[in-house]
MIVO-402808 format. One line per field, with one value per residue (C-alpha): residue in one letter; chain; x, y, z. Coordinates in steps of 0.05 Angstrom, whole numbers, plus 5000, padded with zeros to 4 digits. Layout:
<rs>
resn	A ...;
chain	A ...;
c1	X ...;
c2	Y ...;
c3	Z ...;
</rs>
This chain:
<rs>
resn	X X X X X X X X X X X X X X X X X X X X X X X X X X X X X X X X X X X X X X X X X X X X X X X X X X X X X X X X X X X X X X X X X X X X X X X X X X X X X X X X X X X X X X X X X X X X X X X X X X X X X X X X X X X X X X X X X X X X X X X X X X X X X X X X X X X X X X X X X X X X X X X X X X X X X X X X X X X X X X X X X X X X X X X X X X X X X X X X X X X X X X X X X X X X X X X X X X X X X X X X X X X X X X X X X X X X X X X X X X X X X X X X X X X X X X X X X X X X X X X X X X X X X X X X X X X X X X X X X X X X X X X X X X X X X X X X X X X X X X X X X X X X X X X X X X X X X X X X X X X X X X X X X X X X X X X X X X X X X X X X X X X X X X X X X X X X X X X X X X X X X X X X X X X X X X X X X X X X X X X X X X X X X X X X X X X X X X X X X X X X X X X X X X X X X X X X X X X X X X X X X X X X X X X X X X X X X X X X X X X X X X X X X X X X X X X X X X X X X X X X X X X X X X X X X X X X X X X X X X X X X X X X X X X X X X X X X X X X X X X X X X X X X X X X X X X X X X X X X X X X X X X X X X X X X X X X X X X X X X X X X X X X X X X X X X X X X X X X X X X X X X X X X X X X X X X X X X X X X X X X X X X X X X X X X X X X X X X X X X X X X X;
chain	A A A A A A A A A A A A A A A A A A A A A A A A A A A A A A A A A A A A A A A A A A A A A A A A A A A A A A A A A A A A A A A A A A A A A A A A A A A A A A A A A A A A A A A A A A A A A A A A A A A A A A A A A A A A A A A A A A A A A A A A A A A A A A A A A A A A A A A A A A A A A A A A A A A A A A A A A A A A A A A A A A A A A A A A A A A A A A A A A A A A A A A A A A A A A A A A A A A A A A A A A A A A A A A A A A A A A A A A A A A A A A A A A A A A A A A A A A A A A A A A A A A A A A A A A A A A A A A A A A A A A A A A A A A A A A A A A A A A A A A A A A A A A A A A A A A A A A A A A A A A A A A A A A A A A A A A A A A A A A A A A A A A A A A A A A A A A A A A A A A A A A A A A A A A A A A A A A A A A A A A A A A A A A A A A A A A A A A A A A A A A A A A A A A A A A A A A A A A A A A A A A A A A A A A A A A A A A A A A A A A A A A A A A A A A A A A A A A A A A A A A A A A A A A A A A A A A A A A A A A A A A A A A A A A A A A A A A A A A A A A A A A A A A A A A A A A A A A A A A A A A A A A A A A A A A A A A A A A A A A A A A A A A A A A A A A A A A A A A A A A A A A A A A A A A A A A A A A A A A A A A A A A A A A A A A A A A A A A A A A A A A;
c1	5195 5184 5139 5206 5249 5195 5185 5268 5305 5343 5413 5394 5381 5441 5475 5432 5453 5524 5529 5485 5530 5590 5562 5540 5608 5650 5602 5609 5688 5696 5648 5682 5746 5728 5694 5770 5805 5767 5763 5839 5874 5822 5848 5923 5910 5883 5939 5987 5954 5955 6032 6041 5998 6035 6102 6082 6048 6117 6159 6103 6124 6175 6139 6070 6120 6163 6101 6146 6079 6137 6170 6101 6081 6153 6137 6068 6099 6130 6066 6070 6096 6043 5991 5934 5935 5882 5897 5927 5915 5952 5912 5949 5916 5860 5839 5856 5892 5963 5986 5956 5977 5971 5985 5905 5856 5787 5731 5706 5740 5680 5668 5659 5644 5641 5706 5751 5795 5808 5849 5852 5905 5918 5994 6015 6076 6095 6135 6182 6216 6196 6233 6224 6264 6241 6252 6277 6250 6186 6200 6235 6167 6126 6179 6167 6118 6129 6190 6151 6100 6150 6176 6106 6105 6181 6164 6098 6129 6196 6167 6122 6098 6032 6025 5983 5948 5980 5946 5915 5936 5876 5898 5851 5864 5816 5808 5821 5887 5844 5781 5839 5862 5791 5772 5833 5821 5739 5760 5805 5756 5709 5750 5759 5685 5676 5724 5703 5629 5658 5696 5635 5594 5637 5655 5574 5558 5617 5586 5512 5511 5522 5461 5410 5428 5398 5331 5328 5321 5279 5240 5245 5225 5163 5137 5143 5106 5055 5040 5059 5041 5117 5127 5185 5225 5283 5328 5403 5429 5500 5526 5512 5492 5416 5405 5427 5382 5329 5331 5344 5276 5241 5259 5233 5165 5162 5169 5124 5075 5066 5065 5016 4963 4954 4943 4888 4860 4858 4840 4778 4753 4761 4715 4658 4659 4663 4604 4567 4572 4557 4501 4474 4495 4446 4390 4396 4400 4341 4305 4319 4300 4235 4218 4245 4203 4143 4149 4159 4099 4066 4092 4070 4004 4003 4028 3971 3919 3954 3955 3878 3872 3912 3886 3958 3945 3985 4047 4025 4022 4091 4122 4091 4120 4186 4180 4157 4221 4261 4224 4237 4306 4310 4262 4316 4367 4330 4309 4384 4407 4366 4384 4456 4441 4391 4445 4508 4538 4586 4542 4539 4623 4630 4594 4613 4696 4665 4639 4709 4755 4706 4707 4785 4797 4834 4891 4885 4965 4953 4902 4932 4992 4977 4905 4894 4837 4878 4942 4891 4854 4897 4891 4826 4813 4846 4804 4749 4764 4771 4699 4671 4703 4686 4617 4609 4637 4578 4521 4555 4560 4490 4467 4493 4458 4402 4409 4431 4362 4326 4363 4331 4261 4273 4298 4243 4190 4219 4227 4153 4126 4172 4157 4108 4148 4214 4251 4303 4364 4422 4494 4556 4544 4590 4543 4591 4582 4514 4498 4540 4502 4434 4469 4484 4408 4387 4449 4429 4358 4403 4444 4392 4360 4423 4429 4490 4509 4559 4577 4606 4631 4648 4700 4647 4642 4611 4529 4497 4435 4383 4419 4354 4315 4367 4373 4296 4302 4358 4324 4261 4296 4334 4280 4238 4289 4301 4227 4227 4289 4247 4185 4236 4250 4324 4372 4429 4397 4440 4436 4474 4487 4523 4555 4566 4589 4545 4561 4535 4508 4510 4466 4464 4433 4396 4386 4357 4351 4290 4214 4228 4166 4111 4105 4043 4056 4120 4072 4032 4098 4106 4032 3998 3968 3990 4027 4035 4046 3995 4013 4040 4003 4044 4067 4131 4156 4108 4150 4211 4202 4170 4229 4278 4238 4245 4323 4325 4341 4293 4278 4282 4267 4288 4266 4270 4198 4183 4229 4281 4297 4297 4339 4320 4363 4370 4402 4422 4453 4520 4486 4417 4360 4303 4240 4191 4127 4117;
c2	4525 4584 4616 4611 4637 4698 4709 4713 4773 4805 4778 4713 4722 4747 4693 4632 4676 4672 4590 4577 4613 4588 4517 4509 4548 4502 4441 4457 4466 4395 4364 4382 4362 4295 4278 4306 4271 4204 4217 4227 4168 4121 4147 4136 4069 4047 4074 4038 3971 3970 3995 3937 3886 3902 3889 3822 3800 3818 3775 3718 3709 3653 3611 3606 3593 3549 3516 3535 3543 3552 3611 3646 3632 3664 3724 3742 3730 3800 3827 3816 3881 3917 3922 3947 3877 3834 3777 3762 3708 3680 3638 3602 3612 3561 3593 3557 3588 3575 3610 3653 3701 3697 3619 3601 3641 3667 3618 3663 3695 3735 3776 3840 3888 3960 3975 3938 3958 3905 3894 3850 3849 3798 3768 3775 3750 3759 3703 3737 3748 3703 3726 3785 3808 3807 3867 3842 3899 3912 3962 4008 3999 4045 4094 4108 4101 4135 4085 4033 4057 4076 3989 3975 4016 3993 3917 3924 3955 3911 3866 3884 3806 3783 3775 3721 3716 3663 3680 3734 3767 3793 3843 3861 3921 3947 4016 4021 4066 4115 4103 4106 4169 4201 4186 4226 4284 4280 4281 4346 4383 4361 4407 4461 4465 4467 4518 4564 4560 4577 4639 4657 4654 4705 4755 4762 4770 4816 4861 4853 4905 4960 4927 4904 4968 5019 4985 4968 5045 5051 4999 5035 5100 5083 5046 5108 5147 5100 5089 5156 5197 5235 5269 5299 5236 5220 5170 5170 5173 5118 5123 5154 5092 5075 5066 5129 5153 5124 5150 5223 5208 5184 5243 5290 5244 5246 5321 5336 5295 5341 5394 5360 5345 5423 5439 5378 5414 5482 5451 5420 5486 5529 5470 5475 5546 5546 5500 5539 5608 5570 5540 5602 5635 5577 5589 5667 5657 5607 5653 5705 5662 5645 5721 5742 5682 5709 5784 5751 5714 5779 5819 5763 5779 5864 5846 5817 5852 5924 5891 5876 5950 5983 5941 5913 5845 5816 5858 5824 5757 5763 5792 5725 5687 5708 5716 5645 5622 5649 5629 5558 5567 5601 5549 5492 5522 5535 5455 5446 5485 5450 5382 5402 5432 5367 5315 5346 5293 5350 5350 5275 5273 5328 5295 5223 5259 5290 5224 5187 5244 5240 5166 5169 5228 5191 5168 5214 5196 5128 5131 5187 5145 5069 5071 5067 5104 5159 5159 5179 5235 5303 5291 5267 5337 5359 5331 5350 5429 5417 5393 5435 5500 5459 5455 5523 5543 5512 5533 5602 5595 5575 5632 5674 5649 5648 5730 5726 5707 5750 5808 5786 5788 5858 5882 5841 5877 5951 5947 5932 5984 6031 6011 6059 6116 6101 6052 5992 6018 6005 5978 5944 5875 5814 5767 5696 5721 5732 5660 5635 5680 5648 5579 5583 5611 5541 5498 5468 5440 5417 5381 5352 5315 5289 5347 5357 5421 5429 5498 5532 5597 5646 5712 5753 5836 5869 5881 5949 5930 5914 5864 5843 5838 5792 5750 5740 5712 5668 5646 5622 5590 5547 5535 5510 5471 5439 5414 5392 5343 5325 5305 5265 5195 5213 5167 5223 5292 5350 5421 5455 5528 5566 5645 5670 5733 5751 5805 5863 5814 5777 5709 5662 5594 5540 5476 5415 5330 5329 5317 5367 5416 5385 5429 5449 5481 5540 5590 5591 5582 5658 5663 5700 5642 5578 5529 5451 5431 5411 5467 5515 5594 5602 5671 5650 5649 5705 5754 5732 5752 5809 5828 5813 5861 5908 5910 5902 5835 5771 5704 5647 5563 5502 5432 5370 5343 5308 5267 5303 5365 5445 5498 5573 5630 5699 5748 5816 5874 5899 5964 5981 5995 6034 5993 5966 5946 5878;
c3	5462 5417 5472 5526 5471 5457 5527 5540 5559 5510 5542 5544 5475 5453 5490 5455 5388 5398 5422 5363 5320 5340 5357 5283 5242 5284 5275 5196 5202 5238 5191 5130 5157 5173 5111 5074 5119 5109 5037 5037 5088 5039 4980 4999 5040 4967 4932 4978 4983 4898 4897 4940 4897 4824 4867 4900 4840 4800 4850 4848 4776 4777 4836 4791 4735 4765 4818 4878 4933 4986 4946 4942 5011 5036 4981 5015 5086 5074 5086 5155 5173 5148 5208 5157 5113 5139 5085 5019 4970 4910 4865 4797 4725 4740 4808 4852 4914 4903 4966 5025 5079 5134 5128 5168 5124 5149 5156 5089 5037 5018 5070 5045 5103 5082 5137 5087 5025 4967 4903 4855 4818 4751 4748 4677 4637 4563 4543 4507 4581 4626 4679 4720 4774 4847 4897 4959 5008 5007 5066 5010 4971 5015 5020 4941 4907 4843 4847 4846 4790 4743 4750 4747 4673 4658 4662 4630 4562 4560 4499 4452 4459 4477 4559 4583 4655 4694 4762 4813 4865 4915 4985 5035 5092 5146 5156 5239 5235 5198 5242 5302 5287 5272 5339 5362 5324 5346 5415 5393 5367 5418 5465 5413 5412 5484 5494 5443 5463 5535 5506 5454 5526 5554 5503 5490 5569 5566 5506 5526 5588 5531 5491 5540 5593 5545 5529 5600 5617 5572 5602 5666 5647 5602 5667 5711 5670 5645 5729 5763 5709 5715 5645 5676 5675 5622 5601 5617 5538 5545 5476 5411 5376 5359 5423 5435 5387 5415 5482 5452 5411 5477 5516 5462 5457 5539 5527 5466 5498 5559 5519 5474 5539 5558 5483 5481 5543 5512 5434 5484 5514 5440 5408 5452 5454 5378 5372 5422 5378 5311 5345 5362 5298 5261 5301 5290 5215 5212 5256 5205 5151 5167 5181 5122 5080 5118 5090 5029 5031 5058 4999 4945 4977 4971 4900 4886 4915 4898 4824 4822 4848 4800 4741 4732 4734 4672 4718 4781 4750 4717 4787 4830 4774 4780 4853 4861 4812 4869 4930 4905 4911 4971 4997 4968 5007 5062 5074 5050 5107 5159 5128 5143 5215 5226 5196 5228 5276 5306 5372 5369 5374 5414 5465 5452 5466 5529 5551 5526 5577 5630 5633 5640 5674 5737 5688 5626 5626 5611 5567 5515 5515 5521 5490 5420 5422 5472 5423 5364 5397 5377 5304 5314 5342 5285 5242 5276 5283 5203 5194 5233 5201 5128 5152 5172 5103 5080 5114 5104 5020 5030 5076 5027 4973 5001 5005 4937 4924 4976 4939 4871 4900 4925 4858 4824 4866 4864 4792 4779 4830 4793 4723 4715 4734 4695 4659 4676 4704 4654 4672 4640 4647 4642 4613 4633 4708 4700 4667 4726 4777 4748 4760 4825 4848 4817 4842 4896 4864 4801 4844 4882 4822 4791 4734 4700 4679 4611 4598 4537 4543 4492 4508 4495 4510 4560 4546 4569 4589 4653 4701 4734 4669 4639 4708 4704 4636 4660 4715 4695 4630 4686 4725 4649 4626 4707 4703 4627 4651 4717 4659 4622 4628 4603 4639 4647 4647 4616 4614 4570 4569 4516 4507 4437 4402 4346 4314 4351 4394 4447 4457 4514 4497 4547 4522 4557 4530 4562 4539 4475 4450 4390 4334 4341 4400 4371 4351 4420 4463 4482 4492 4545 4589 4547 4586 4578 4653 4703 4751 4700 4700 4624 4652 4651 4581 4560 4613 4597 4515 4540 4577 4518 4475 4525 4533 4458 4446 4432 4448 4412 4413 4375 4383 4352 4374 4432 4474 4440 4481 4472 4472 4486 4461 4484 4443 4473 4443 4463 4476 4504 4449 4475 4499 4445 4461 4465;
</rs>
């Protein structure tokens, strides 16, 4: 049943709709009315039959006085014109029936069939006044009522003596005139219904062409272009209702969605030609990546052997040292980079969407607008074209780092082959962009291993001093505090880096919660040669407070013991001090 309604037409819906509706208000209407009519004819039948009983019982006075059984029996013949009374009965003080009507009673008395209406009634006189007068037509009885009650209360309240029962009085009606009449009215309203469920019919087939006519277009027309593939074709608007509305919506959709089809084509052709250059744009830059790690590695080695030659080899050392701080980042980035390149699933979509248009390219109509999969595929694109401009972004900010840190080699390297010849080259330095420049050469490895970076930073004034002194310093105090975290068994590694004003002074501070310094070991920190890690040449540290000397500043440690962290301070002047030998 529910499936044949579901599967209905929307006119034979709206057609069930209205004979429900008017099948059930009308149903309700008839019901009500019959229950108030019963309710009522019951109500007055009762009132009648118990205006008649306190007459008759007044008139049956002087024959249960008196014994007269022929005077009662002619009193309760006057019942006879009342088609409703199916018996009376008159019965003396003792009970015993003292006179009946009709004059042949039942076979039983006590039949008391739900159909039927009953009173009893108790025949009282207050002897005081015996006597009460009879009313002769009981015709005039049913004519008025209140009449009659107002006797009723009249003889009741003649004597203030005490009444005594002297007999009963007990009526019985049927309820067929009421029943009768119901039946009429049923077959009434029977017709009523009929006839308005024949006009609800009508007036809904007459009003559902300007319902059902619109969606049927639409109907039409999404057919014709789901089959032929005819974007051109519109719907006929009919009204300015919501159905209205709805075909002026469809006809845009019909429209935007041809227009939509040659911009998919045209989004298509720009992707793969955009994944084509930045293809080739990767491989140029990894191409130019590994050459330029390979001078690198070639110029580590003329450091070293021009060092030996020259009898600079405390200057050589330092240089590889610093050198080697950087390579590891650029080598971070590098495997970063190639991570990205290897782990980018652009190629992998591109080709699966290639694969997806190819496979419906005989009904590309159908599918962009019937499959959920077509439907989804411009903003997919969308999304796409975002990705891959994101990811480009990327390898980009990492390219460029990665220069960053090619650039600090090369400045590394010329300073030290022109160290002998003249001293650092001084410059206004923002010392908060510097700390943040030394950050970023060591993001990607803190990020890597989980490191969290707090900062604290100062408004502090611009230092003149070295740049590339002051970034070595940085850096291998980053890379020392990265592998002190790395030794610790620390849950949540931190670095913390601090800017302060001092003064005339300027410090930056590195500090680290990871395997902390032993005491014995402060005085020989700064050491040519002393180092506490496996792999560790203990050049690092020495530079770097060589360094500070030499811009004028120092370098500085605190530590708790071990397990308990470290931080390094560098304080710089605001202005350059001439070099002091270390």
């Amino acid at each position: 049943m529910k499936g044949l309604i579901r599967d209905a037409s929307i006119a034979k819906k709206l057609c069930l709709l209205t004979v429900l509706a008017v099948f059930i208000a009308l149903s309700l209407c008839y019901g009500a009315f019959i229950l108030n009519d019963i309710a009522t004819h019951r109500a007055a039948t009762l009132r009648q039959i118990e205006s008649l009983a306190s007459v008759l019982g007044r008139n049956s006075v002087s024959a249960l006085e008196f014994d007269d059984r022929d005077a009662a029996t002619e009193t309760l013949s006057s019942l006879a014109g009342q088609s409703a009374i199916e018996h009376a009965v008159l019965r003396d003080g003792q009970g015993e029936i003292f006179a009946t009507f009709p004059a042949k009673l039942p076979a039983s008395l006590t039949d008391r069939r739900s159909e039927f209406l009953e009173v009893h009634r108790p025949i009282n006189v207050s002897r005081a006044t015996s006597s009460i007068g009879a009313m002769e037509n009981l015709d005039d009885l049913f004519a008025d009522d209140a009449a009659t009650q107002a006797l009723s209360d009249s003889n009741g309240t003649d004597s203030p003596s005490e009444a005594t029962t002297i007999g009963h009085l007990t009526i019985r009606a049927n309820t067929n005139e009421i029943y009768s009449e119901l039946r009429g009215r049923t077959l009434v309203a029977a017709i009523v219904l009929v006839s308005s469920l024949l006009i609800g019919v009508s007036i809904s087939m007459y009003f559902r062409h300007s319902i059902t006519m619109p969606v049927h277009n639409l109907v039409t027309a999404t057919r014709a272009i789901a089959e032929d593939r005819d974007y051109s074709h519109r719907v006929t608007k009919l009204g300015d209702d919501e159905l209205g509305a709805l075909a002026n919506a469809f006809n845009a959709m019909v429209g935007e969605l041809e227009t939509q089809q040659k911009h998919l084509q045209l989004a298509y052709e720009e992707l793969e030609q955009r994944v084509e250059r930045r293809t080739e744009e990767l491989a140029t830059a990894n191409a130019d990546l590994q050459r330029e790690m390979d001078k690198r590695e070639s110029l580590q080695e003329e450091l070293i052997s021009a060092s030996r030659h020259a009898g600079m080899a405390e200057i050589a050392t330092g240089v590889l040292h610093n050198v080697g701080n950087v390579l590891n980042s650029v080598n971070v980035s590098a495997i970063t980079l190639v991570d990205r390149v290897k782990n980018s699933h652009v190629q992998t979509v591109i080709k699966k969407l290639v694969d997806l248009l190819t496979e419906h390219k005989d009904d590309l109509a159908t599918f962009f607008t019937s499959d959920p999969r077509g439907v989804q595929l411009p903003a997919f694109l969308q999304q796409l074209a975002v990705h891959v401009e994101a990811e480009g972004k990327e390898q980009e900010d990492e390219l460029r780092a990665m220069m960053g840190h090619v650039d600090h080699i090369k400045v590394i390297v010329s300073r030290q082959q022109n160290y002998a010849r003249m001293g650092g080259i001084t410059e206004d330095v923002d010392l908060v962009t510097l700390v943040k420049d030394a950050m970023d050469l060591n993001g990607a490895s803190n990020m890597k291993y989980g490191i969290e970076i707090k900062t604290d930073f100062d408004d502090v004034p611009t230092v003149t001093s070295d740049k590339h002194k002051i970034l070595q310093i940085l850096v291998n105090l980053f890379a020392n505090a990265k592998q002190a975290l790395l030794a610790s068994e620390t849950a949540t590694k931190t670095l913390t880096l601090q800017v302060r004003s001092e003064g005339d002074m300027v410090s930056v501070s590195v500090g680290d919660n990871g395997v902390g310094i032993a005491d014995e070991n402060f005085k020989k920190l700064f050491t040519h040669g002393f180092t506490t890690k496996k792999t560790g040449h203990g050049f690092g540290l020495h530079s770097s407070a060589c360094s500070a000397k030499e811009i004028g500043g120092s370098l500085s440690v605190h530590s708790d013991g071990l397990g308990k962290g470290a931080v390094f301070t560098l304080r710089i002047p605001a202005v350059s001090e001439a070099a002091q030998p270390v």
